[in-house]
OpenMM code with the backbone's topology and positions (N, CA, C; nanometers):
from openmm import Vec3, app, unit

residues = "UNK UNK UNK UNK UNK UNK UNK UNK UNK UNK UNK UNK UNK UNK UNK UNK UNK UNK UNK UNK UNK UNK UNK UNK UNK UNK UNK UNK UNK UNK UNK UNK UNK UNK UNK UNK UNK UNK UNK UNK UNK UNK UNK UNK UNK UNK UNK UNK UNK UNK UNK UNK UNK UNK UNK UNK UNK UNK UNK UNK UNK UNK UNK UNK UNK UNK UNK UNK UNK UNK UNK UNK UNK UNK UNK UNK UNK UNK UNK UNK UNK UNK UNK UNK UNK UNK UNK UNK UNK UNK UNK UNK UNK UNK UNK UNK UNK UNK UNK UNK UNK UNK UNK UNK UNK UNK UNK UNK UNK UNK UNK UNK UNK UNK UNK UNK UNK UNK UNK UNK UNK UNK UNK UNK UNK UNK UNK UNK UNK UNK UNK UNK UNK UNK UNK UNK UNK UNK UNK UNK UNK UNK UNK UNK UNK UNK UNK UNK UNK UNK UNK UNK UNK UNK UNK UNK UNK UNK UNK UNK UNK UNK UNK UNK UNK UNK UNK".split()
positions = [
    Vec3(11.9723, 10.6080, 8.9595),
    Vec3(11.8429, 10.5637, 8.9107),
    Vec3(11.7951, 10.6562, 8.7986),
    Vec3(11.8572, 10.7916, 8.8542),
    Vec3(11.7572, 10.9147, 8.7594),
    Vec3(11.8690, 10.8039, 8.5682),
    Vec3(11.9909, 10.8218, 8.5869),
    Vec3(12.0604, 10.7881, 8.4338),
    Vec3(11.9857, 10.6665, 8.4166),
    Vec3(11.9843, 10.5535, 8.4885),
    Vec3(11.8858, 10.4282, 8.4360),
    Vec3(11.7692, 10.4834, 8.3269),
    Vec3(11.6746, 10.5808, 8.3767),
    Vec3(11.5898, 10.5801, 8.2847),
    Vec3(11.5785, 10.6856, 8.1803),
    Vec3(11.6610, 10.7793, 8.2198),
    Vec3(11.7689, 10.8498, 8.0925),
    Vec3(11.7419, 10.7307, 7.9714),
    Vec3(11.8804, 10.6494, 8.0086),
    Vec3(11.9185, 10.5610, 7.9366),
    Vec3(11.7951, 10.4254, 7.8165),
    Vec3(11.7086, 10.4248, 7.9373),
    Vec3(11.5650, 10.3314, 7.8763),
    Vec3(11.4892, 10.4708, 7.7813),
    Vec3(11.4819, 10.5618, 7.8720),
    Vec3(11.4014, 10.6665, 7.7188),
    Vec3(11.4737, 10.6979, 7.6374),
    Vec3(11.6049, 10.7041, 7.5766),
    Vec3(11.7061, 10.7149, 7.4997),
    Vec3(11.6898, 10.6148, 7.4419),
    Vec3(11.6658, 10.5213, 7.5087),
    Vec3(11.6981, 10.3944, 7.3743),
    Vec3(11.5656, 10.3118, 7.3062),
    Vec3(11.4486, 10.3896, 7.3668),
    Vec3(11.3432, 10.3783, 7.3023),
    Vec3(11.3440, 10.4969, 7.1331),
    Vec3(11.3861, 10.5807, 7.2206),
    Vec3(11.3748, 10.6930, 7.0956),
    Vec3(11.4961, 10.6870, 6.9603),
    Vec3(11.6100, 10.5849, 6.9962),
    Vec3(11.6947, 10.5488, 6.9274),
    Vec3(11.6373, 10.4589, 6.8128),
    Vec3(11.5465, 10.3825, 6.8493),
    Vec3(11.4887, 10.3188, 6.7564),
    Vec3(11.3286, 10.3235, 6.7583),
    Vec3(11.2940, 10.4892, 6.6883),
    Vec3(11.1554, 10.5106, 6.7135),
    Vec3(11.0807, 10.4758, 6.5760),
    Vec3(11.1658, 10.3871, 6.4587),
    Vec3(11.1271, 10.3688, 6.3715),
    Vec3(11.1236, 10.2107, 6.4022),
    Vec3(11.0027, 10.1346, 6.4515),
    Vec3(11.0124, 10.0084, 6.5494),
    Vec3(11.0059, 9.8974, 6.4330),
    Vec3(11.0826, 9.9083, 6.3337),
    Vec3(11.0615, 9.7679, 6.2026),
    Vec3(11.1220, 9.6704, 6.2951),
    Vec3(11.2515, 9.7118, 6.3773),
    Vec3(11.3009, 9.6221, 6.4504),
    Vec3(11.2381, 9.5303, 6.5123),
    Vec3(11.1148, 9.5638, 6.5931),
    Vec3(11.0497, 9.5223, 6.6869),
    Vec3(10.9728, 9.4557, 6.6178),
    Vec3(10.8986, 9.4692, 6.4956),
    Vec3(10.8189, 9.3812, 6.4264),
    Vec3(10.8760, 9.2436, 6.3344),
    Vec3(10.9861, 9.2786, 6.3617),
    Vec3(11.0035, 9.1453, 6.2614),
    Vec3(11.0801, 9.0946, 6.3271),
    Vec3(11.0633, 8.9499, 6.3989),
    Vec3(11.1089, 8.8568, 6.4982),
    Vec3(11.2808, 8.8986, 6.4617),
    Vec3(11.3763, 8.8820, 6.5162),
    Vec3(11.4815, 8.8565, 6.5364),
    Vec3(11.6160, 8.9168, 6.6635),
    Vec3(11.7261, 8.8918, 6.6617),
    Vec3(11.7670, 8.8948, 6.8022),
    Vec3(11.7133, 9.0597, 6.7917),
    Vec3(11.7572, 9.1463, 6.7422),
    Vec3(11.7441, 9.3071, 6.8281),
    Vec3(11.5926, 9.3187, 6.8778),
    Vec3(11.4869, 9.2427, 6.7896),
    Vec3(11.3920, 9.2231, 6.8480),
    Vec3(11.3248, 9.1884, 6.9612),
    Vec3(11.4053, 9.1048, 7.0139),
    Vec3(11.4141, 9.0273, 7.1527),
    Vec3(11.5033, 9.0770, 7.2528),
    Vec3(11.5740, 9.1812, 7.1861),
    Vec3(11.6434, 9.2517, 7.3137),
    Vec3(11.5585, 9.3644, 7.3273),
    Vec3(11.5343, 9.4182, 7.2367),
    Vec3(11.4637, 9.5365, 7.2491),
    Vec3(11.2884, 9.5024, 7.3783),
    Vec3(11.2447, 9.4183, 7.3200),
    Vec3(11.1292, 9.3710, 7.3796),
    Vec3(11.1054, 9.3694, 7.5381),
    Vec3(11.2299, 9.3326, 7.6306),
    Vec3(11.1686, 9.3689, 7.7204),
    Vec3(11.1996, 9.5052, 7.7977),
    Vec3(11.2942, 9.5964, 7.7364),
    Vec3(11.3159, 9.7486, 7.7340),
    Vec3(11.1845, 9.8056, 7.7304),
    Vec3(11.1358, 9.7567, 7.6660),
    Vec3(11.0053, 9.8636, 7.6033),
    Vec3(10.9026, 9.8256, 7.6873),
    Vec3(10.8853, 9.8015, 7.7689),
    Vec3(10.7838, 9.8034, 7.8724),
    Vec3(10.7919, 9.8242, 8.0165),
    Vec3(10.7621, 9.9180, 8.0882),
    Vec3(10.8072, 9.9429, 8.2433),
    Vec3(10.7965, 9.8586, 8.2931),
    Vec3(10.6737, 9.7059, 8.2671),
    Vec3(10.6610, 9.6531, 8.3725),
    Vec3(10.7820, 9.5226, 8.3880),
    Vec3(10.8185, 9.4954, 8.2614),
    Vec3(10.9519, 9.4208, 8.2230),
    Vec3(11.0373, 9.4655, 8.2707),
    Vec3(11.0904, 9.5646, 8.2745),
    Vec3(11.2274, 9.6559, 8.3184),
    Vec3(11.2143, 9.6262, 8.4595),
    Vec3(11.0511, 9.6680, 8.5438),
    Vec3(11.0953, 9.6735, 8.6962),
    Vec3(11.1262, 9.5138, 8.7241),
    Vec3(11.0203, 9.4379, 8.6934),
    Vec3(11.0258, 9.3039, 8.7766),
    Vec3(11.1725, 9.2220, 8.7346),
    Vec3(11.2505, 9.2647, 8.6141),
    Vec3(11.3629, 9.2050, 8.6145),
    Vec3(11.4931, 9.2965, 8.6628),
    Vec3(11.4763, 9.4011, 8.6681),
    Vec3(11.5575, 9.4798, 8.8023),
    Vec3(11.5506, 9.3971, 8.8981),
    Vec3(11.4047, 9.4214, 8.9727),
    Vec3(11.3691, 9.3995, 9.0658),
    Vec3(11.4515, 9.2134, 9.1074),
    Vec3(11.4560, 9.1325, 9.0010),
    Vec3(11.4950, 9.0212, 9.0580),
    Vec3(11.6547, 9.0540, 9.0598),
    Vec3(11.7283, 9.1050, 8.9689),
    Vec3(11.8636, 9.1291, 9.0074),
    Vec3(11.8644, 9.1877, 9.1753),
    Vec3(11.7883, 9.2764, 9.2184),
    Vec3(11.7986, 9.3237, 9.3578),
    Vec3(11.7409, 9.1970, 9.4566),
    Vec3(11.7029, 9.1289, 9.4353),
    Vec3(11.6910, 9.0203, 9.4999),
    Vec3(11.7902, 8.8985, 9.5291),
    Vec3(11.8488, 8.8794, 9.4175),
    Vec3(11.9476, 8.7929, 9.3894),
    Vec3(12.1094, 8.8586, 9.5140),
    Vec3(12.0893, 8.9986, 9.5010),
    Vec3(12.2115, 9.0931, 9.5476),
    Vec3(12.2096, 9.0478, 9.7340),
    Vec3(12.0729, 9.0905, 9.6677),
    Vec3(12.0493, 9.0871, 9.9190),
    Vec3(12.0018, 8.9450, 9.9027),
    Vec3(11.9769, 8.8105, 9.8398),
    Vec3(12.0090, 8.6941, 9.8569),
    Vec3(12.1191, 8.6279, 9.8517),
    Vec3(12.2021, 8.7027, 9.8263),
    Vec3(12.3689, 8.6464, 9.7602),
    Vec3(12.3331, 8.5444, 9.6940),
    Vec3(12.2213, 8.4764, 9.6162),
    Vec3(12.2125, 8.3731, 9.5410),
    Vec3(12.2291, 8.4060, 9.3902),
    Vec3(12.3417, 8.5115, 9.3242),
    Vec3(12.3083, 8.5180, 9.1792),
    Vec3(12.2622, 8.4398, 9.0944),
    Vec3(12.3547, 8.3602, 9.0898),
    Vec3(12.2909, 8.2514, 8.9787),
    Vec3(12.1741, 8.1351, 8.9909),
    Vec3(12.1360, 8.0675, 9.0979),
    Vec3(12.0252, 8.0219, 9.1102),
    Vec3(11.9414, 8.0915, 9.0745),
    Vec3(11.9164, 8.2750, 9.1321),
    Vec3(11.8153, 8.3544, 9.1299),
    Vec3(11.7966, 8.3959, 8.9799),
    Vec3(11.8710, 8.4024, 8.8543),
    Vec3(11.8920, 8.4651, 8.7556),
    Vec3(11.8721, 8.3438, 8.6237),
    Vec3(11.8746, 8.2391, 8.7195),
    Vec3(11.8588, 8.0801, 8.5736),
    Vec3(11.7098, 8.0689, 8.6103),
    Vec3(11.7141, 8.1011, 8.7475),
    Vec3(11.5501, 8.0850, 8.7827),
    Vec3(11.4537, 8.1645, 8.7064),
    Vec3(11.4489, 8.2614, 8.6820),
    Vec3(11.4148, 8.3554, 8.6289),
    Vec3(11.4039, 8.3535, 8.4451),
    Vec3(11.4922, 8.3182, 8.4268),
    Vec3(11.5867, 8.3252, 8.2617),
    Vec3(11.4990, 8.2074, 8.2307),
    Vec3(11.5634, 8.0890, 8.2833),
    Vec3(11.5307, 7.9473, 8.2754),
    Vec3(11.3969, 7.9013, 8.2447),
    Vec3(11.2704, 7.9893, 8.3610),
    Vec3(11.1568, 7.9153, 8.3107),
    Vec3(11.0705, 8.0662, 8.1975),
    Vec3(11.1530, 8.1878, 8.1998),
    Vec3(11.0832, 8.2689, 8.0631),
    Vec3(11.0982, 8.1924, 7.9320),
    Vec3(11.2336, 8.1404, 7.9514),
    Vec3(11.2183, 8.0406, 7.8282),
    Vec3(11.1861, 7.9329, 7.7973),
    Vec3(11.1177, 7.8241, 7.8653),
    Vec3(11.0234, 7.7653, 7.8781),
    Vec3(10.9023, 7.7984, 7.8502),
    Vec3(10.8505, 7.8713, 7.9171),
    Vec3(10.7062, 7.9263, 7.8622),
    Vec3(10.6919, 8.0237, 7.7929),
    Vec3(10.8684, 8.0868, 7.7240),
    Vec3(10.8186, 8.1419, 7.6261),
    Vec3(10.8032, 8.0461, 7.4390),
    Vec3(10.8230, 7.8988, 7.5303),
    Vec3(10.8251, 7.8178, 7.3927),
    Vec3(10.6664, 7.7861, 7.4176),
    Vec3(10.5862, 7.7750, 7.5370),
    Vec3(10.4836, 7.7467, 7.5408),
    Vec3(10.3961, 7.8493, 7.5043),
    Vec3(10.4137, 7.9659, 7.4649),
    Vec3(10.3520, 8.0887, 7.3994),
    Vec3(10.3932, 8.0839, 7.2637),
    Vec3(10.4365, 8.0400, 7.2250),
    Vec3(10.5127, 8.0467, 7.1165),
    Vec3(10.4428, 7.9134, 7.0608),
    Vec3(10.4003, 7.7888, 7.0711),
    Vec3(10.3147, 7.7236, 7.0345),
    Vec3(10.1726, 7.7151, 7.0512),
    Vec3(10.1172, 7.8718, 7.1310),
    Vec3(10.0263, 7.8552, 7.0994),
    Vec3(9.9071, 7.7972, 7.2027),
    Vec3(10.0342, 7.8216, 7.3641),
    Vec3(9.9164, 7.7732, 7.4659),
    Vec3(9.8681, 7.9039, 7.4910),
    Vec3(9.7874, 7.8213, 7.6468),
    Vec3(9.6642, 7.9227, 7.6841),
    Vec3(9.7569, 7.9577, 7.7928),
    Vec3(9.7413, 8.0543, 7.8448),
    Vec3(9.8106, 8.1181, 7.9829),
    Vec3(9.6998, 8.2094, 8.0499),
    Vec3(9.5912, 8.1851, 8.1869),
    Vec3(9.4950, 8.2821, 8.1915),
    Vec3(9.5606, 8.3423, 8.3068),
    Vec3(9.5534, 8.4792, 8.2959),
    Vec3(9.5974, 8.5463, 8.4075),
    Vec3(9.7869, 8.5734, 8.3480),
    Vec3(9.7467, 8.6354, 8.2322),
    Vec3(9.9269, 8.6360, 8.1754),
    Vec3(9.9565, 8.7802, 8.2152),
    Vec3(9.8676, 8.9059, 8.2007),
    Vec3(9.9053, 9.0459, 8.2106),
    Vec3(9.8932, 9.0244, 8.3829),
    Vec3(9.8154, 9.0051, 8.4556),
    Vec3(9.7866, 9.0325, 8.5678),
    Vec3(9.8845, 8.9530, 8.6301),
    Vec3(9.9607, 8.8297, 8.6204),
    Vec3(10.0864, 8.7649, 8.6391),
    Vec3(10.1924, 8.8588, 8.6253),
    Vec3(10.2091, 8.9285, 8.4993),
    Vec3(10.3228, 8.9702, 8.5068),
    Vec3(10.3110, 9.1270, 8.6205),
    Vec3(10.2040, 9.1696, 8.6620),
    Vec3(10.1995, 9.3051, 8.6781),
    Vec3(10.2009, 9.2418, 8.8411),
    Vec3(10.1562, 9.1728, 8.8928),
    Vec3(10.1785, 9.0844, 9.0046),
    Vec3(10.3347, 9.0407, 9.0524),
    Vec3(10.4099, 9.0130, 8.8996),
    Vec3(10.5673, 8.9858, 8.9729),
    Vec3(10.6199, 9.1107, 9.0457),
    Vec3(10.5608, 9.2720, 8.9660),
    Vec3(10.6551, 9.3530, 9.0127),
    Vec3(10.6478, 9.3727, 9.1800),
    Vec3(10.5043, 9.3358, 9.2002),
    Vec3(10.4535, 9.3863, 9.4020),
    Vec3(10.5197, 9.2644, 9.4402),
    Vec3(10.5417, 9.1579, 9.4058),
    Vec3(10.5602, 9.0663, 9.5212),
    Vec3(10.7189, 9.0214, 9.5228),
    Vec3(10.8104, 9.0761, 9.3863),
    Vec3(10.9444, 9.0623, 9.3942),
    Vec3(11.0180, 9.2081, 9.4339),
    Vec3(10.9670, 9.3060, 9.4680),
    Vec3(10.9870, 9.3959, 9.5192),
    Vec3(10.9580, 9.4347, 9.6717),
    Vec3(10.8849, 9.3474, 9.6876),
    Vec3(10.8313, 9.3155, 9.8684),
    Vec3(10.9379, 9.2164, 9.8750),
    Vec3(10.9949, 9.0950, 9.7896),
    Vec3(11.0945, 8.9992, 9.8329),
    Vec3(11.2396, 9.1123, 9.8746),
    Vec3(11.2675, 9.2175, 9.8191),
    Vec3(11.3591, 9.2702, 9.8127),
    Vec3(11.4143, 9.3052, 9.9645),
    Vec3(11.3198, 9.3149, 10.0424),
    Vec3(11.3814, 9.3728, 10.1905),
    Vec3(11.3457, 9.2548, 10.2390),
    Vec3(11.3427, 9.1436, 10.2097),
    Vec3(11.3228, 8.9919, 10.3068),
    Vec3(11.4427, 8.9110, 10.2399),
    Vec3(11.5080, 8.9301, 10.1383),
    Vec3(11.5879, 8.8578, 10.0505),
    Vec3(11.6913, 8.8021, 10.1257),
    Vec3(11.7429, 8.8694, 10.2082),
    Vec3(11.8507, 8.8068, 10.2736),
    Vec3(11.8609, 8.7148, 10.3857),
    Vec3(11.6955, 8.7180, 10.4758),
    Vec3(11.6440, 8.6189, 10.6149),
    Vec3(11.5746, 8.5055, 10.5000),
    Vec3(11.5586, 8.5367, 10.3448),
    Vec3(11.4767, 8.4077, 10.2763),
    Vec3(11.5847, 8.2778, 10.2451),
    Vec3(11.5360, 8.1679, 10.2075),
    Vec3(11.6032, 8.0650, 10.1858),
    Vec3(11.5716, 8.0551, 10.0721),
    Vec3(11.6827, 7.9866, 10.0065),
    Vec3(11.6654, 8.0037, 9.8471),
    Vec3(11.6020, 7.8913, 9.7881),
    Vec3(11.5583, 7.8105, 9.8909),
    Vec3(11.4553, 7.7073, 9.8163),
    Vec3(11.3057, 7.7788, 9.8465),
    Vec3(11.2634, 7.9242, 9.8766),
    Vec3(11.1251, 7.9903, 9.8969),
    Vec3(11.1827, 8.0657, 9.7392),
    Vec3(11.3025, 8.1420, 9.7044),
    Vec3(11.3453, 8.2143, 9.6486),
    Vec3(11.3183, 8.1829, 9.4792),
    Vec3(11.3519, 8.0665, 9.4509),
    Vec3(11.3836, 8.0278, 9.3278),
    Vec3(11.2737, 7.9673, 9.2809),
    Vec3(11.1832, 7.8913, 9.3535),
    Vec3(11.0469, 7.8681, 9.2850),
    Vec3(10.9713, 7.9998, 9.2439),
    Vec3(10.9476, 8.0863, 9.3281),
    Vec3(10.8584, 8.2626, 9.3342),
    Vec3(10.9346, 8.3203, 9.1903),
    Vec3(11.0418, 8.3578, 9.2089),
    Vec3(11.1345, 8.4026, 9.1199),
    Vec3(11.1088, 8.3340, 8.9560),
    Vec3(11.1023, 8.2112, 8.9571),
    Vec3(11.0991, 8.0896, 8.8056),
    Vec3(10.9216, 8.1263, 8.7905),
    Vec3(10.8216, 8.1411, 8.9283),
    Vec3(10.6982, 8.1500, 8.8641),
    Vec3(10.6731, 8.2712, 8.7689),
    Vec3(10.7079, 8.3649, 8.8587),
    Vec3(10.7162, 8.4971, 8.8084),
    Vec3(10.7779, 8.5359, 8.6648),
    Vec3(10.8673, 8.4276, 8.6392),
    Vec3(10.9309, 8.4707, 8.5219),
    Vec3(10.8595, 8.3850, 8.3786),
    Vec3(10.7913, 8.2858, 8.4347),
    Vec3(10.6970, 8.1910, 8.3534),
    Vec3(10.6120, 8.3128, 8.2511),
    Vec3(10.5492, 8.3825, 8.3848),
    Vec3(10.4764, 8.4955, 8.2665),
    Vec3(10.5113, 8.5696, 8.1547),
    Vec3(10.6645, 8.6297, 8.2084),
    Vec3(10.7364, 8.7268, 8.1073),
    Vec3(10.6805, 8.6468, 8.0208),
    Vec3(10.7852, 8.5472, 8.0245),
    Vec3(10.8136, 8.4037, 7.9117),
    Vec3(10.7097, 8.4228, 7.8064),
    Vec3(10.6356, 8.3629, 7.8887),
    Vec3(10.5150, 8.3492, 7.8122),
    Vec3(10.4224, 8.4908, 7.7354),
    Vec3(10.4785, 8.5786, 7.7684),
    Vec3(10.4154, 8.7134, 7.6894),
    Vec3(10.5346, 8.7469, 7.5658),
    Vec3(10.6259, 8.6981, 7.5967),
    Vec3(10.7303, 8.7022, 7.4930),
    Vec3(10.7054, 8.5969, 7.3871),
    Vec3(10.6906, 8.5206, 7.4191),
    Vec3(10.6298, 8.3852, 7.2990),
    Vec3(10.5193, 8.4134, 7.2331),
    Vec3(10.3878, 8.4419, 7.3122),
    Vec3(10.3122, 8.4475, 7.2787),
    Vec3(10.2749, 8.5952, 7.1662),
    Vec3(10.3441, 8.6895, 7.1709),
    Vec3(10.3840, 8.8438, 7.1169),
    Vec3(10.4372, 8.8243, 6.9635),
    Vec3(10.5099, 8.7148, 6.9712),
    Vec3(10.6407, 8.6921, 6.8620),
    Vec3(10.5611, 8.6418, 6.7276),
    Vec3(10.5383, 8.7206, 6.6084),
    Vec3(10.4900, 8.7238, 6.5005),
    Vec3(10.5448, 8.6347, 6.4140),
    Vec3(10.6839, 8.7377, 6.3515),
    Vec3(10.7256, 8.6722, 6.2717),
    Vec3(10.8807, 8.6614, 6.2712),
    Vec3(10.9733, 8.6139, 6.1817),
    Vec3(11.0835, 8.6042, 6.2063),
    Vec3(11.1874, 8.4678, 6.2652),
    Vec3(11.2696, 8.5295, 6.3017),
    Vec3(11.3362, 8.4045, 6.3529),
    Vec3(11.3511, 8.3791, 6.5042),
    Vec3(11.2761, 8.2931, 6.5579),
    Vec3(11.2156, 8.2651, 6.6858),
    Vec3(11.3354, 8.2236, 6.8111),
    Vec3(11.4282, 8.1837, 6.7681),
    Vec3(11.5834, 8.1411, 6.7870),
    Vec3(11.6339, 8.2872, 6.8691),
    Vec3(11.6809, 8.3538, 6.7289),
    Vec3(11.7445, 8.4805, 6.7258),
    Vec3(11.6397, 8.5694, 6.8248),
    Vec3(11.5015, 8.5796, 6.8485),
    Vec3(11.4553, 8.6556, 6.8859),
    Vec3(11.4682, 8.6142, 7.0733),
    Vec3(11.4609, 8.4665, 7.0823),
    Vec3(11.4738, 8.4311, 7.2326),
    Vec3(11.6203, 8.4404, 7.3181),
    Vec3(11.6967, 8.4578, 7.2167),
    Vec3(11.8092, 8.4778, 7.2319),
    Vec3(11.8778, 8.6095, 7.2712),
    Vec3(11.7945, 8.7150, 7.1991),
    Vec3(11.7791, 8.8539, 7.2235),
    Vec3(11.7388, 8.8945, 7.3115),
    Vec3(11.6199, 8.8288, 7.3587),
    Vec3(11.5340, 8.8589, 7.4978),
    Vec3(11.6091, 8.8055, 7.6218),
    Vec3(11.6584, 8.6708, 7.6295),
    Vec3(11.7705, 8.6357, 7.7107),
    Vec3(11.8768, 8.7299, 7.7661),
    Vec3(11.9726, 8.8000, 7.6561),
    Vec3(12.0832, 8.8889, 7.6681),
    Vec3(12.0107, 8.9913, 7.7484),
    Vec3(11.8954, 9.0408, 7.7094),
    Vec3(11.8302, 9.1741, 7.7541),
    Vec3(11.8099, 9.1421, 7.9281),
    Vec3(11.7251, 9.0546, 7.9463),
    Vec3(11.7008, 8.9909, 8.0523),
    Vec3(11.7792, 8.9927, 8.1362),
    Vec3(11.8826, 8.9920, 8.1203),
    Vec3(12.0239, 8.8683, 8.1827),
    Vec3(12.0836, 9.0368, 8.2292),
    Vec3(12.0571, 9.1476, 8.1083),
    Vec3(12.1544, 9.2663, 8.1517),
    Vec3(12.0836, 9.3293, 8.2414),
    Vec3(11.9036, 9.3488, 8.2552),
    Vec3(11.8614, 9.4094, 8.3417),
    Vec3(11.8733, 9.3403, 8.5247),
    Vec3(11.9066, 9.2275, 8.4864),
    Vec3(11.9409, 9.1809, 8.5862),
    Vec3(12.0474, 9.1601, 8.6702),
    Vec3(12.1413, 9.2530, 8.5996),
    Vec3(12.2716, 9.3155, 8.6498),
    Vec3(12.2408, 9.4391, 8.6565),
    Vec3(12.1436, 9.4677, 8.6043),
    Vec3(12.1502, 9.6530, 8.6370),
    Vec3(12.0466, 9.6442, 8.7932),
    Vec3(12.0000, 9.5722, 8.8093),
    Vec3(11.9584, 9.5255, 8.9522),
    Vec3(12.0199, 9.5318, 9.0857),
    Vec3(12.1244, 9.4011, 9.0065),
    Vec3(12.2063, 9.3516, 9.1249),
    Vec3(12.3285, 9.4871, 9.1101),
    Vec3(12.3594, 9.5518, 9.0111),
    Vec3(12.4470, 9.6672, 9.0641),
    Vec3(12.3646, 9.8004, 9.1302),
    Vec3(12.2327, 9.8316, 9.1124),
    Vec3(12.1811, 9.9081, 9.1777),
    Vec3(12.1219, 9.8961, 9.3628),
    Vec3(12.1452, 9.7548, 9.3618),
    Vec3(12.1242, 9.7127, 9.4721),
    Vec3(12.2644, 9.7347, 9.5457),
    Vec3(12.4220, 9.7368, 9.5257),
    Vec3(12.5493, 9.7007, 9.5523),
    Vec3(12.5490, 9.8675, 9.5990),
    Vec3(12.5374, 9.9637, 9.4608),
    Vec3(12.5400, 10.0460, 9.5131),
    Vec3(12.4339, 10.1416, 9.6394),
    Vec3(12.3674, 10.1239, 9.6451),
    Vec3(12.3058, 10.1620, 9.7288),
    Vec3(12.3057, 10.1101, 9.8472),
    Vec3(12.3585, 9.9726, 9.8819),
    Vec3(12.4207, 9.9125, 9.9803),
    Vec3(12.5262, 9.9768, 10.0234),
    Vec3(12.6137, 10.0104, 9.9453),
    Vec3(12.7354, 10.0701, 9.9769),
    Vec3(12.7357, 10.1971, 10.0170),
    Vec3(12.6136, 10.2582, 9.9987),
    Vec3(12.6202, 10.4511, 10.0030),
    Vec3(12.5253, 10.4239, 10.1642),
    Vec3(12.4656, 10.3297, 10.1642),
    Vec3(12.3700, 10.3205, 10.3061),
    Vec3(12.4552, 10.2548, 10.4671),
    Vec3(12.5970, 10.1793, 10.3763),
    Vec3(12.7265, 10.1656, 10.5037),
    Vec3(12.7750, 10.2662, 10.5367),
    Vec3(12.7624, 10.3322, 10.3927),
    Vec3(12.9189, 10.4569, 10.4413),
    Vec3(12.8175, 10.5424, 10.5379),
    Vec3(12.6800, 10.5895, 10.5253),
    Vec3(12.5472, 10.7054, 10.6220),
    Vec3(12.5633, 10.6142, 10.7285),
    Vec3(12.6033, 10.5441, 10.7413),
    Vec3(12.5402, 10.4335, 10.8942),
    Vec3(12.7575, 10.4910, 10.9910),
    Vec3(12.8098, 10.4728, 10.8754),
    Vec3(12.9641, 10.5014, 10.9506),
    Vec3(12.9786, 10.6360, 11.0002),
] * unit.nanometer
topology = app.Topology()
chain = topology.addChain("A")
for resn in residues:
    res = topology.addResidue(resn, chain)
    for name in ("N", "CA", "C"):
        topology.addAtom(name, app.Element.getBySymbol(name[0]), res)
């Protein structure tokens, strides 16, 4: 965990000259949800869900699937009330899913998971200035998609170090 965020303050400071970030395009959209703790946890947090659900991919399109949806609905310009307090809300209640993930059924799983991710979505759309809107959702996707393996492998391992203390 301690190298995880090694790695996130390293790569903030890698690009502390943020033109990247201002002008829509893919590094833009990868970079975007790096740069905020509360992005980083709640999409960890769903990779560790997905791990002790054994549902990867339902749990991870769920997620992916409706940020980009409502990040086209931010992106034209709707209303979303309750968008910061949504997203700061996914991290308590997909992190409480984390030790129930495996007694849950994945039809409770994948709606919670797709709501939760509606918000990102939608703070990503709604954020996006200028540039190329394509390239930039596309960026945010990849980013998305990797923290959500850095999830589901932080979840594997620590599964694995908590068999071997139990043997």
């Amino acid at each position: 965990m301690k190298v995880l965020g090694l790695v996130v303050m390293m790569m903030s400071l890698a690009f502390g000259h943020t033109d990247v970030l201002e002008h829509g395009g893919f590094m833009s959209g990868l970079m975007h949800p790096i740069s905020g703790l509360d992005h980083i946890l709640a999409m960890i947090g769903v990779g560790m869900v997905a791990f002790y659900a054994q549902k990867v991919v339902p749990t991870f399109v769920a997620f992916v699937g409706a940020m980009m949806v409502a990040a086209l609905a931010g992106y034209s310009g709707m209303a979303l009330v309750g968008m910061e307090e949504g997203i700061l809300l996914s991290i308590a209640v997909v992190f409480g899913m984390i030790g129930f993930a495996s007694k849950m059924s994945i039809n409770f799983i994948v709606p919670i998971i797709a709501f939760f991710g509606m918000f990102h979505g939608f703070a990503h759309g709604a954020e996006f200035t200028t540039g190329n809107f394509v390239a930039y959702m596309s960026g945010f996707a990849v980013s998305t998609i990797s923290l959500h393996l850095a999830g589901f492998g932080l979840a594997s391992v620590y599964s694995k170090k908590l068999a071997s203390q139990r043997a």
